[in-house]
PyMOL Python script that loads the backbone (N, CA, C, O; Angstrom):
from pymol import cmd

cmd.read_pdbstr("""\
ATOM      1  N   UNK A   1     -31.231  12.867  23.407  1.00  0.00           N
ATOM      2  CA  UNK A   1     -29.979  12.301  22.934  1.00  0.00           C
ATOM      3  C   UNK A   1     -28.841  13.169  23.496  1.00  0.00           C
ATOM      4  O   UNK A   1     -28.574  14.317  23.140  1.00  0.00           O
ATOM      5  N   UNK A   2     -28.108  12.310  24.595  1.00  0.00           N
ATOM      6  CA  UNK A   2     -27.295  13.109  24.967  1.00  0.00           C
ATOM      7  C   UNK A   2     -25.842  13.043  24.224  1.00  0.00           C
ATOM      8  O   UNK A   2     -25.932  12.612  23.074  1.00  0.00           O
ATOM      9  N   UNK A   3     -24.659  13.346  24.601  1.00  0.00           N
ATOM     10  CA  UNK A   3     -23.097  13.391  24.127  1.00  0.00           C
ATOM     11  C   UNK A   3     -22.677  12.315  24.033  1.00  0.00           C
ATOM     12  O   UNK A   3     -22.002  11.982  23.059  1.00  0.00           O
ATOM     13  N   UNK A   4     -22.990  11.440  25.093  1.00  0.00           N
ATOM     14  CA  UNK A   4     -22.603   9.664  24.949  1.00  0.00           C
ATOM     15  C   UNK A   4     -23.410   8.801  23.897  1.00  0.00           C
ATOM     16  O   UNK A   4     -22.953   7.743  23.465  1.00  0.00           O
ATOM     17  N   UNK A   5     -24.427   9.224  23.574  1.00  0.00           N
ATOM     18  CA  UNK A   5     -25.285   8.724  22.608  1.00  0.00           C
ATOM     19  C   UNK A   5     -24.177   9.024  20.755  1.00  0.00           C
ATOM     20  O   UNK A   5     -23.917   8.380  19.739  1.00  0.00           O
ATOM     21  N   UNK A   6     -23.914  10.307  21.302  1.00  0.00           N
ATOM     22  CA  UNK A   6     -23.720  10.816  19.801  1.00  0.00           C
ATOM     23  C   UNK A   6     -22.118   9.918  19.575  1.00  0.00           C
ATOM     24  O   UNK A   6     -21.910   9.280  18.543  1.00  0.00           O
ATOM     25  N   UNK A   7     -21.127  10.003  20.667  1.00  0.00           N
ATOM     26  CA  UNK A   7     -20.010   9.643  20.452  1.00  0.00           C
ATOM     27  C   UNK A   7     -20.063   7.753  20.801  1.00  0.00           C
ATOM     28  O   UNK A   7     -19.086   7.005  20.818  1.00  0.00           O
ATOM     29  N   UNK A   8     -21.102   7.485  20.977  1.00  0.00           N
ATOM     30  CA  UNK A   8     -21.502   5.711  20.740  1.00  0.00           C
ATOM     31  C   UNK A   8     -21.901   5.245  19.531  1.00  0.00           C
ATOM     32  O   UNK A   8     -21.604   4.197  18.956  1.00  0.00           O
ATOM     33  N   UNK A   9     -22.849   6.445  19.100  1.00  0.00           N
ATOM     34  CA  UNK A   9     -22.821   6.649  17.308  1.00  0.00           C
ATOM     35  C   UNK A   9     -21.723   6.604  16.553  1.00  0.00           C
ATOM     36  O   UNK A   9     -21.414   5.789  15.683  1.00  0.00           O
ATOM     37  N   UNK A  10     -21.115   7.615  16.983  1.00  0.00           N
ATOM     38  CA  UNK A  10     -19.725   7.935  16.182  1.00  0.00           C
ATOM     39  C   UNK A  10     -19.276   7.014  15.977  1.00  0.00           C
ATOM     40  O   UNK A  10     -19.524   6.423  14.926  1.00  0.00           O
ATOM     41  N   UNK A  11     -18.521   6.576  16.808  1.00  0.00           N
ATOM     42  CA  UNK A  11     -18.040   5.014  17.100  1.00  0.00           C
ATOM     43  C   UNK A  11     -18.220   4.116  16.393  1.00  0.00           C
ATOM     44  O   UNK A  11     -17.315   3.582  15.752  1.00  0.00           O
ATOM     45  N   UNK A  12     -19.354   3.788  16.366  1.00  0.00           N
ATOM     46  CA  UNK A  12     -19.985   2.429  15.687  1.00  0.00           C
ATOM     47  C   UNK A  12     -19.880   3.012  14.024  1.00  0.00           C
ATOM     48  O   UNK A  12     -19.619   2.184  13.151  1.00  0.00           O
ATOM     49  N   UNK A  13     -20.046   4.134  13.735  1.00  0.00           N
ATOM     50  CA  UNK A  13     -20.232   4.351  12.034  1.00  0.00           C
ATOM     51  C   UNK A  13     -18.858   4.556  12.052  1.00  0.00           C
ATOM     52  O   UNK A  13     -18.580   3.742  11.171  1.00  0.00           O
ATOM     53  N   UNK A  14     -17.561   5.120  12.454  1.00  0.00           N
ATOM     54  CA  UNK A  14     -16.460   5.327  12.080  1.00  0.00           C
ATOM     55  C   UNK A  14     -15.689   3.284  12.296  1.00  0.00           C
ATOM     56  O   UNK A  14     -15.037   2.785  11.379  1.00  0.00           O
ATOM     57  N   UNK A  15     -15.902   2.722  13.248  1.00  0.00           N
ATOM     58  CA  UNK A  15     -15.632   1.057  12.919  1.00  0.00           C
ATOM     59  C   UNK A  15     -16.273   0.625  11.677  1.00  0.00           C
ATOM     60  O   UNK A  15     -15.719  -0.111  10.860  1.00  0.00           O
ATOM     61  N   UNK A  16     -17.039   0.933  11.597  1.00  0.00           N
ATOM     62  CA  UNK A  16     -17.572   0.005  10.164  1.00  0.00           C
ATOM     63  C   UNK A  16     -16.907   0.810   8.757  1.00  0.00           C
ATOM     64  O   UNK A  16     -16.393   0.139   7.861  1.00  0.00           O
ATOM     65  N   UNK A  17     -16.984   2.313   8.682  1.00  0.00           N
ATOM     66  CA  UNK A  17     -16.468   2.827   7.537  1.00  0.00           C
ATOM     67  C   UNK A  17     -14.674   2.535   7.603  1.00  0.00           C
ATOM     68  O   UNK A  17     -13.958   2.527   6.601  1.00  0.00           O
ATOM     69  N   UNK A  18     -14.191   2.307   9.023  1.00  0.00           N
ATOM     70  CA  UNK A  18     -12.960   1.501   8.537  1.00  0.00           C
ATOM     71  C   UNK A  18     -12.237   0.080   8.043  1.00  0.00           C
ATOM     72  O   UNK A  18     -11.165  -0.348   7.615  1.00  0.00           O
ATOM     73  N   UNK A  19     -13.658  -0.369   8.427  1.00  0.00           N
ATOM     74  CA  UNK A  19     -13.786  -1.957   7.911  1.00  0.00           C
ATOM     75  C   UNK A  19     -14.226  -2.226   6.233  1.00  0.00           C
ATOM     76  O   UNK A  19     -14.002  -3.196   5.509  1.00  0.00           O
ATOM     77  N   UNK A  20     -14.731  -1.320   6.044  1.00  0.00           N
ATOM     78  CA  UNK A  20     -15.145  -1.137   4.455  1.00  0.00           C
ATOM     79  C   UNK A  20     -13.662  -0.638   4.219  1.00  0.00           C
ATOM     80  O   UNK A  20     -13.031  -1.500   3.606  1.00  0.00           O
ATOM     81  N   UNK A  21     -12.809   0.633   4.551  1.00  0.00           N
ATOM     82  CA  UNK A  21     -11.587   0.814   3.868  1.00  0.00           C
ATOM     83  C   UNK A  21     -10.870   0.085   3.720  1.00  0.00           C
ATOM     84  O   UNK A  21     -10.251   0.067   2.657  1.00  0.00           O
ATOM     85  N   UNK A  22     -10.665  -0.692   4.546  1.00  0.00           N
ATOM     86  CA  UNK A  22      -9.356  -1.983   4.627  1.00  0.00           C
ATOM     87  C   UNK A  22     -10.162  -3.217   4.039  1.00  0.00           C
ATOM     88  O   UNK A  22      -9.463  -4.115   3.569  1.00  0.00           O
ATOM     89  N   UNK A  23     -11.402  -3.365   4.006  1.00  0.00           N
ATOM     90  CA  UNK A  23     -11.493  -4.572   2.694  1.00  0.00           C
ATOM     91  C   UNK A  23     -11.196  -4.288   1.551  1.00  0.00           C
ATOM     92  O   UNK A  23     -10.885  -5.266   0.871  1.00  0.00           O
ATOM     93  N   UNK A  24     -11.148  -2.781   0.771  1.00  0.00           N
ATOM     94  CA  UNK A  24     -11.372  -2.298   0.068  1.00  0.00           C
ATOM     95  C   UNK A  24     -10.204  -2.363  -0.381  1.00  0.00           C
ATOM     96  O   UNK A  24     -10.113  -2.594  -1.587  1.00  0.00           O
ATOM     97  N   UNK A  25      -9.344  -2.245   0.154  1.00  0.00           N
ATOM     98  CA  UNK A  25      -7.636  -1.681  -0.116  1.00  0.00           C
ATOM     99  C   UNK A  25      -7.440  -3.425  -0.010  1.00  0.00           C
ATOM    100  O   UNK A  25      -6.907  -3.877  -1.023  1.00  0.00           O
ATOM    101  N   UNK A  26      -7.676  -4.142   0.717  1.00  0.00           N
ATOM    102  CA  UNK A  26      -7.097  -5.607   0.329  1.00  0.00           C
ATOM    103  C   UNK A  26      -7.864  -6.232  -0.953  1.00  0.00           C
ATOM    104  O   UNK A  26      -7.409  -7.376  -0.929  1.00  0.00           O
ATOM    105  N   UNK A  27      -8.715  -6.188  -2.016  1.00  0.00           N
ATOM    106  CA  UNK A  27      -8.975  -5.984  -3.147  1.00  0.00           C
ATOM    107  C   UNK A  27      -8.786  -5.366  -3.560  1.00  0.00           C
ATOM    108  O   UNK A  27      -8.223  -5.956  -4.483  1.00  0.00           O
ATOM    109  N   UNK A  28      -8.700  -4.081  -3.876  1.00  0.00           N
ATOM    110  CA  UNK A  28      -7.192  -3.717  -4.454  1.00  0.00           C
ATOM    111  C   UNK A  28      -5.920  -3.791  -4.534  1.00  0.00           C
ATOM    112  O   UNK A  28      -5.271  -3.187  -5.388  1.00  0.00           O
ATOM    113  N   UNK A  29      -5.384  -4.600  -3.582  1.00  0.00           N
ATOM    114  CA  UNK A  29      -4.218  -5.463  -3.626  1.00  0.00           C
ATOM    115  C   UNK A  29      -4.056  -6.208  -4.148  1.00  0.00           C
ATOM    116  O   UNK A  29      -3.128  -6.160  -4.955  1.00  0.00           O
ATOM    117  N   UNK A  30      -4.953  -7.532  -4.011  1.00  0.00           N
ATOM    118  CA  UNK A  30      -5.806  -8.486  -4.703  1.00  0.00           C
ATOM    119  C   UNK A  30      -5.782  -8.738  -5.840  1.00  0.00           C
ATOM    120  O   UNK A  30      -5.304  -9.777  -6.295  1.00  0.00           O
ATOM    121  N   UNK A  31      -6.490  -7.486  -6.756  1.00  0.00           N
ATOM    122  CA  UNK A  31      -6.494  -7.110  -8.137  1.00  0.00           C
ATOM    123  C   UNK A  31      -5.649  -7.131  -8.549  1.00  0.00           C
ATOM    124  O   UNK A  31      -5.364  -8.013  -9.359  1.00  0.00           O
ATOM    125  N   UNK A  32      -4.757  -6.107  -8.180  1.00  0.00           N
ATOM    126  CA  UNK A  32      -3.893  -5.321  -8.780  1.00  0.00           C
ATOM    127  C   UNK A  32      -2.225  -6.289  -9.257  1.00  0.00           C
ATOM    128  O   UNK A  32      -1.437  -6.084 -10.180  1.00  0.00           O
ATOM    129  N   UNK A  33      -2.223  -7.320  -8.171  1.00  0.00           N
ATOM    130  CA  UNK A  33      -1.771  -8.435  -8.040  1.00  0.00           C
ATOM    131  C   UNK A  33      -1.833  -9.408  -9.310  1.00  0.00           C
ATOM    132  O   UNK A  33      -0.855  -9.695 -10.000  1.00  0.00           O
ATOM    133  N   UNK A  34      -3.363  -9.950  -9.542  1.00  0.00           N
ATOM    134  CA  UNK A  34      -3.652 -10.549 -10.065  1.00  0.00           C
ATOM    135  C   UNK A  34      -3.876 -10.267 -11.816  1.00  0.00           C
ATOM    136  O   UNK A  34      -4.123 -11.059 -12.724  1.00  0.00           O
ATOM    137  N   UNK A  35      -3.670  -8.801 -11.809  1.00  0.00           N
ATOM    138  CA  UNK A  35      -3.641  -8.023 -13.107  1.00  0.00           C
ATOM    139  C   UNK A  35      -1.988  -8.218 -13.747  1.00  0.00           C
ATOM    140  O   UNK A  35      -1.764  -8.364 -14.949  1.00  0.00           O
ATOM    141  N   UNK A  36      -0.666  -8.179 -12.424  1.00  0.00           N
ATOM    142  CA  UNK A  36       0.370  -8.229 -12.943  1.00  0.00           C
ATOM    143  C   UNK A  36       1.043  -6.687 -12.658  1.00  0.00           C
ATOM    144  O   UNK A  36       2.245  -6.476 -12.824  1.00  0.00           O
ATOM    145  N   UNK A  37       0.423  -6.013 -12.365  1.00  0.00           N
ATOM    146  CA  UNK A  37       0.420  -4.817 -11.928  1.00  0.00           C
ATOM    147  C   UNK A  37       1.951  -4.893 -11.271  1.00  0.00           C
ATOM    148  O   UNK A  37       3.075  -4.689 -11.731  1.00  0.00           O
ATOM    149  N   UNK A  38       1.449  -5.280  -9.995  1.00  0.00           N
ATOM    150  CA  UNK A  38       3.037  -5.356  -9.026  1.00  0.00           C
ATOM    151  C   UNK A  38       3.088  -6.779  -8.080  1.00  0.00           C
ATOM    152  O   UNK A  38       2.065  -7.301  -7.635  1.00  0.00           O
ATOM    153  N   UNK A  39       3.792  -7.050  -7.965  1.00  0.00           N
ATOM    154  CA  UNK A  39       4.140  -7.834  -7.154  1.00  0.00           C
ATOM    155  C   UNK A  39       4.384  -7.955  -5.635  1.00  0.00           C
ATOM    156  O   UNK A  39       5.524  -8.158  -5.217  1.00  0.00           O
ATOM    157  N   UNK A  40       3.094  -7.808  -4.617  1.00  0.00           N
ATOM    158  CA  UNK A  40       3.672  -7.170  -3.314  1.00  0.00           C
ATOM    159  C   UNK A  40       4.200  -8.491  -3.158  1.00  0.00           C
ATOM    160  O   UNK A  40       5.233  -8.041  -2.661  1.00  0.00           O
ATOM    161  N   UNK A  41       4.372  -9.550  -3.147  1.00  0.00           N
ATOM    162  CA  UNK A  41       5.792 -10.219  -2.245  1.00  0.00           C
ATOM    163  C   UNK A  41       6.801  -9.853  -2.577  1.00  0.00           C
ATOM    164  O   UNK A  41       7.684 -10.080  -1.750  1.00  0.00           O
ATOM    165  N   UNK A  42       7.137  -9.318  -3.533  1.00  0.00           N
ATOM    166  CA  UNK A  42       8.495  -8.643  -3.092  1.00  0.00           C
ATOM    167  C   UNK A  42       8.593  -7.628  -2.105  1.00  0.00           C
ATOM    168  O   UNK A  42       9.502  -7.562  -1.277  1.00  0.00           O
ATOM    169  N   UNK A  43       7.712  -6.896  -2.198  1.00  0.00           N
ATOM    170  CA  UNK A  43       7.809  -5.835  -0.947  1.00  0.00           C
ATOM    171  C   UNK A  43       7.546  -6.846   0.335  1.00  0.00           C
ATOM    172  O   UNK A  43       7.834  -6.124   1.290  1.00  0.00           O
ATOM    173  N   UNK A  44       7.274  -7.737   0.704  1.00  0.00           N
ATOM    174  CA  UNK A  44       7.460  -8.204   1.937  1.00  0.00           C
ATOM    175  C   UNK A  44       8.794  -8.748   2.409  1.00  0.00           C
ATOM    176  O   UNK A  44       9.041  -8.655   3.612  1.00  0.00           O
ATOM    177  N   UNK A  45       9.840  -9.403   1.455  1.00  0.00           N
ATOM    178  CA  UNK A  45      11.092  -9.897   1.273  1.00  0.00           C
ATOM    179  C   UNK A  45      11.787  -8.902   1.528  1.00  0.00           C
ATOM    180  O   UNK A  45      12.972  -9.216   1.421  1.00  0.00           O
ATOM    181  N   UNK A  46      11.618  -7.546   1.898  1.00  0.00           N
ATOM    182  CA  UNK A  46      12.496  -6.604   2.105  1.00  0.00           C
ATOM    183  C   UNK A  46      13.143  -6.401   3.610  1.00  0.00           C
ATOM    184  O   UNK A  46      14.134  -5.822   4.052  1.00  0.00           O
ATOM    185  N   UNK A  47      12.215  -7.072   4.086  1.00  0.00           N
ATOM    186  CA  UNK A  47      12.551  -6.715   5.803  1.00  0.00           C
ATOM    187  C   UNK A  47      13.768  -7.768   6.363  1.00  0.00           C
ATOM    188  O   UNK A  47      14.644  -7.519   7.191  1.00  0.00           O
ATOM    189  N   UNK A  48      13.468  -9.261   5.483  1.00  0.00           N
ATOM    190  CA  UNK A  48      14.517 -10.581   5.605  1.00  0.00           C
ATOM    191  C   UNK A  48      15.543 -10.004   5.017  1.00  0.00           C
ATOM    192  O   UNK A  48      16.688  -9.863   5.446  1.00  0.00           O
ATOM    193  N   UNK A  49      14.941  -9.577   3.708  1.00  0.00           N
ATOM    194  CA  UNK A  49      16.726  -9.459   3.044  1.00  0.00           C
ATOM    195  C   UNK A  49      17.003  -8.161   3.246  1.00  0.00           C
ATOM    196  O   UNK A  49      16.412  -7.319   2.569  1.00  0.00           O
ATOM    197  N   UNK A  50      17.995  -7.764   4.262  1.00  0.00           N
ATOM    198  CA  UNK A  50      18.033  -6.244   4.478  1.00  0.00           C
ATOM    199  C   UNK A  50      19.745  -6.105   4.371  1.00  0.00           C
ATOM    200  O   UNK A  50      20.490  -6.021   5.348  1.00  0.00           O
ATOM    201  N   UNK A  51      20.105  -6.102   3.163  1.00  0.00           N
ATOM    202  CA  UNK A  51      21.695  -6.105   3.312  1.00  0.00           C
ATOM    203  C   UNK A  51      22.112  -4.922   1.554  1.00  0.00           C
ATOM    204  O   UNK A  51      21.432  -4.714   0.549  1.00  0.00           O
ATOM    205  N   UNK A  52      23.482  -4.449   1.966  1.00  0.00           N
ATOM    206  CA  UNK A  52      23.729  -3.535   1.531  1.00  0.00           C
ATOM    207  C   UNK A  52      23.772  -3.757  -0.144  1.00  0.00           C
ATOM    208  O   UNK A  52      23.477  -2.931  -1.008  1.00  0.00           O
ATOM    209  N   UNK A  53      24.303  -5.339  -0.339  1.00  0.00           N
ATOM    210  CA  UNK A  53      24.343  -5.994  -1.421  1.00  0.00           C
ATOM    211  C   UNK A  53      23.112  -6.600  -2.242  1.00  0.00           C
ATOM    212  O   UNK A  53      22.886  -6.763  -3.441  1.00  0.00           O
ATOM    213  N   UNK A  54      22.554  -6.810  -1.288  1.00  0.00           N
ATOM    214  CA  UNK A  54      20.573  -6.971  -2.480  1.00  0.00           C
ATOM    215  C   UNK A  54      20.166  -6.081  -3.447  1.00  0.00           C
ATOM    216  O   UNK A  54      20.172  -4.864  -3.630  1.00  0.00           O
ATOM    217  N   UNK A  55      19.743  -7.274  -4.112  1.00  0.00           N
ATOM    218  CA  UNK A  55      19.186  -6.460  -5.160  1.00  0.00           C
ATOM    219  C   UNK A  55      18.048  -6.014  -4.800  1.00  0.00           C
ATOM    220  O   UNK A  55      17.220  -6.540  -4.056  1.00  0.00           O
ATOM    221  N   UNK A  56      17.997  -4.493  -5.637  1.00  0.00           N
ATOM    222  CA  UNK A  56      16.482  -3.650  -5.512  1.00  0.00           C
ATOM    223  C   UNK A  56      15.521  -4.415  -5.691  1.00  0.00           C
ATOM    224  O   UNK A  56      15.807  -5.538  -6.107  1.00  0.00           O
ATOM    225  N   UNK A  57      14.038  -4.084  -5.441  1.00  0.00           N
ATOM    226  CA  UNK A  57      13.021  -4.897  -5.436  1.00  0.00           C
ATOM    227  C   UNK A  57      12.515  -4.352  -6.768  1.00  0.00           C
ATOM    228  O   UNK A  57      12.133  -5.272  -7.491  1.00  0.00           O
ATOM    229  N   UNK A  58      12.396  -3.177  -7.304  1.00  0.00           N
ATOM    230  CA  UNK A  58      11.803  -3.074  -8.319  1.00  0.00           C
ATOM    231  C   UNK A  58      13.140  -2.120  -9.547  1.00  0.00           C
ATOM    232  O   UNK A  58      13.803  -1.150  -9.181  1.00  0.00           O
ATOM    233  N   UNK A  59      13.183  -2.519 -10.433  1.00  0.00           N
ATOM    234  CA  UNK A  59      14.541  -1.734 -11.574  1.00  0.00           C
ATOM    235  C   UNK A  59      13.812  -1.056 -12.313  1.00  0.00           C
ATOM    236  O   UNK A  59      12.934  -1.529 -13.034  1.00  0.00           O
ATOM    237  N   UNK A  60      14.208   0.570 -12.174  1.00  0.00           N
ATOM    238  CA  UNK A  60      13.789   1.720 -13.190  1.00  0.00           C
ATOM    239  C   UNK A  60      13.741   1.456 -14.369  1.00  0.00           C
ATOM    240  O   UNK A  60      14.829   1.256 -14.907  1.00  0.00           O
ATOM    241  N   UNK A  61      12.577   1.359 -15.163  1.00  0.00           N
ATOM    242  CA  UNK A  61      13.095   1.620 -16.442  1.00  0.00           C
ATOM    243  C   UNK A  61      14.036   2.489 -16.863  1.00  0.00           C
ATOM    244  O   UNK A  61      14.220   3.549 -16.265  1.00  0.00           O
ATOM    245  N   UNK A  62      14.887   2.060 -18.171  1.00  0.00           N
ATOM    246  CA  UNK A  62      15.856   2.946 -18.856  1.00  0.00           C
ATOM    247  C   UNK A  62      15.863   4.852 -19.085  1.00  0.00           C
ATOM    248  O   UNK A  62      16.634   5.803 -18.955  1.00  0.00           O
ATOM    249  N   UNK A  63      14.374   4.536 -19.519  1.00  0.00           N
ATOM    250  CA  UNK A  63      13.606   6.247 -19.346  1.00  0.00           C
ATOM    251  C   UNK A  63      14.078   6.729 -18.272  1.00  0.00           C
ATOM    252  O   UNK A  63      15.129   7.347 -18.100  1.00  0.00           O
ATOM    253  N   UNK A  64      13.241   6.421 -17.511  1.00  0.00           N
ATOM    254  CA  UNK A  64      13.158   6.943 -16.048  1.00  0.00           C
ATOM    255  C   UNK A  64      14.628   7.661 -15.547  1.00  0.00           C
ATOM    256  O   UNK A  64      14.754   8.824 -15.164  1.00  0.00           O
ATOM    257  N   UNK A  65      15.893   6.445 -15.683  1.00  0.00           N
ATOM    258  CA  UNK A  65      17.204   6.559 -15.203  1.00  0.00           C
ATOM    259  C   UNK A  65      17.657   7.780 -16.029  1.00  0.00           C
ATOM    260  O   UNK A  65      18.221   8.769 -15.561  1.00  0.00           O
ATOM    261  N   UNK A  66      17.358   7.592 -17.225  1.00  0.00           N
ATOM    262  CA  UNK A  66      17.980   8.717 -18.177  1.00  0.00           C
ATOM    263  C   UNK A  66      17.260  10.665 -18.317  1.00  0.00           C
ATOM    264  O   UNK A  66      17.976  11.609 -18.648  1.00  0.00           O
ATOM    265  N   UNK A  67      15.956  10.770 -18.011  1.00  0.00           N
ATOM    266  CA  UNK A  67      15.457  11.823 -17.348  1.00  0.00           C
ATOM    267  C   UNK A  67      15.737  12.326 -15.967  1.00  0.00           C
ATOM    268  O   UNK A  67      15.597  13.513 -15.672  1.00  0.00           O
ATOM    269  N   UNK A  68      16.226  11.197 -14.933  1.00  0.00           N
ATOM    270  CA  UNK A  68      16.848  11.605 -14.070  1.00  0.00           C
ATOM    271  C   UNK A  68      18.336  12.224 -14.165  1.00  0.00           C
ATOM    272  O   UNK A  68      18.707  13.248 -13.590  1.00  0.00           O
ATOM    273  N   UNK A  69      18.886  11.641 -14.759  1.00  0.00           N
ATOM    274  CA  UNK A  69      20.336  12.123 -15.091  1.00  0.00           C
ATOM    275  C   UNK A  69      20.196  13.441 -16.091  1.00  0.00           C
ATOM    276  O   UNK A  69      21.291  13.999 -16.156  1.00  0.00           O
ATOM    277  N   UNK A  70      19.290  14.042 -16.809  1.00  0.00           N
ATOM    278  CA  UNK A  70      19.615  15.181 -17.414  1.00  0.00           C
ATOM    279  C   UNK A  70      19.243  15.888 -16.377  1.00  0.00           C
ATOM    280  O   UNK A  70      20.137  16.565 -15.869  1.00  0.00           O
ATOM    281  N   UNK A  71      17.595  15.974 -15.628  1.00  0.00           N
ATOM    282  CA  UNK A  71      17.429  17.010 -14.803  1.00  0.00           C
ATOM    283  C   UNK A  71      18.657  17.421 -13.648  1.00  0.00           C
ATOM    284  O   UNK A  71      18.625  18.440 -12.959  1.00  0.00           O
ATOM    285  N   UNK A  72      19.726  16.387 -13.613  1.00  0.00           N
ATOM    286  CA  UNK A  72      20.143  16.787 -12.451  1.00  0.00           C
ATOM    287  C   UNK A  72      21.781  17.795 -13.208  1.00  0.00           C
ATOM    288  O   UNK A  72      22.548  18.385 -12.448  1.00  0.00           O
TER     289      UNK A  72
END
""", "prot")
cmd.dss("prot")
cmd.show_as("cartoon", "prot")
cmd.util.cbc("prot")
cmd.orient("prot")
């Protein structure tokens, strides 16, 4: 087994373990979606609507805004 053997190996197990990651992560999209979790179409609407006046895609909770403003 020479060097071309090993990096033809390589190859072939690093394509497939990236084909398992990216199914993996698009069910978890999927899910996460379907749980209510988040909403990625809004994150796709960001690239059309790209103006200074749009509204944010996602609004801080009240918390959030108000822990920011003491730490600072």
């Amino acid at each position: 087994m020479d060097i071309r053997d090993l990096q033809g190996y390589g190859s072939f197990f690093m394509t497939i373990f990236l084909v398992v990651m990216l199914y993996g992560y698009i069910i978890h999209l999927y899910r996460s979606e379907k749980k209510g979790e988040r909403d990625y179409e809004k994150y796709g609407r960001i690239a059309l609507d790209d103006e200074v006046t749009s509204t944010p895609v996602e609004d801080k909770p009240a918390s959030k805004r108000e822990n920011e403003k003491e730490k600072k």
